[in-house]
C-alpha positions, 0 to 999 in steps of 0.5 A: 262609481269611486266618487259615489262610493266616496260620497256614501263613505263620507256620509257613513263616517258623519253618522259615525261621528254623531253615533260616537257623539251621542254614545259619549254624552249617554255614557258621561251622565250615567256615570254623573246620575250614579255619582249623584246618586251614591253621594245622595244616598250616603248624605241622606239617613233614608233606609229602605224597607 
């Protein structure tokens, strides 16, 4: 009963580990698509209506 509770531990902390990897990269490019679009806007003489 331990050995497959341990088992399904370990399978929980692999999808854990992907989850975070995944959280990580969807974090890194908002931040890269706000930056690019803050740089954007301030070169560009563009105004909206």
């Amino acid at each position: 009963m331990f050995s497959r509770l341990s088992a399904v531990a370990k399978w929980f902390d692999k999808l854990n580990q992907f989850l975070a990897y995944v959280a990580c990269t969807m974090l890194v490019l908002i931040i890269l698509a706000i930056c690019v679009e803050i740089v954007t806007r301030s070169f560009s003489s563009i105004t909206n209506p």
